[in-house]
C-alpha positions in Angstrom: 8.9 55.2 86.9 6.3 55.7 84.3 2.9 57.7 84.9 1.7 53.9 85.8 3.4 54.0 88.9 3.6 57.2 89.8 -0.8 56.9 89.7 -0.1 53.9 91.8 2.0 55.6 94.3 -0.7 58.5 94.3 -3.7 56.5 94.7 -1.9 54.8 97.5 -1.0 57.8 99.5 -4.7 59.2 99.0 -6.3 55.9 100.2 -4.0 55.5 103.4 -5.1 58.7 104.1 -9.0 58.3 103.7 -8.6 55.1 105.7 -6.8 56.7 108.4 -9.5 59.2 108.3 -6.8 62.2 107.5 -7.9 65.8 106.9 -5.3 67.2 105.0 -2.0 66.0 103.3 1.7 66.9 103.8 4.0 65.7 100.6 7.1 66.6 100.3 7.6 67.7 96.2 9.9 68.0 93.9 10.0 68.8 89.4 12.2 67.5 87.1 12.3 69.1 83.5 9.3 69.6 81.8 9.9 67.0 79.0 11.1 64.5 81.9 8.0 65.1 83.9 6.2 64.9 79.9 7.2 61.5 79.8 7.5 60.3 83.5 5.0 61.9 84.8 5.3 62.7 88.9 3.7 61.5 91.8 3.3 65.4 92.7 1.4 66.1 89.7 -1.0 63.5 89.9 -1.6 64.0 93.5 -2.5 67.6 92.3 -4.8 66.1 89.7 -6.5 63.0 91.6 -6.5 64.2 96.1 -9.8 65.9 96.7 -8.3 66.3 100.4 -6.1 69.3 101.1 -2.4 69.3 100.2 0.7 71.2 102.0 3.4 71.3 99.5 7.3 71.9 100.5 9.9 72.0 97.6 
């Protein structure tokens, strides 16, 4: 997965939820090393960067 689809997978979790008319998120998340997530980039990161709703992270 490049930081292509892991935007892809992020914008489609945050637009299910708007359509659904959610208040808050629940992700489950998870790292892998720093120069992985570098070069990979991770759905959890991006949904840090790009959900204006409220997330509930568990590692």
């Amino acid at each position: 997965m490049d930081n292509t689809d892991s935007g892809n997978v992020a914008n489609a979790l945050i637009s299910e939820a708007e359509k659904c008319g959610a208040d808050t998120i629940v992700l489950g998340a998870y790292s892998h090393s720093r120069f992985k997530e570098m070069i990979l980039g991770g759905v959890t990161q991006d949904m840090l960067a790009k959900c204006s709703l409220p997330l509930w992270i568990m590692h």
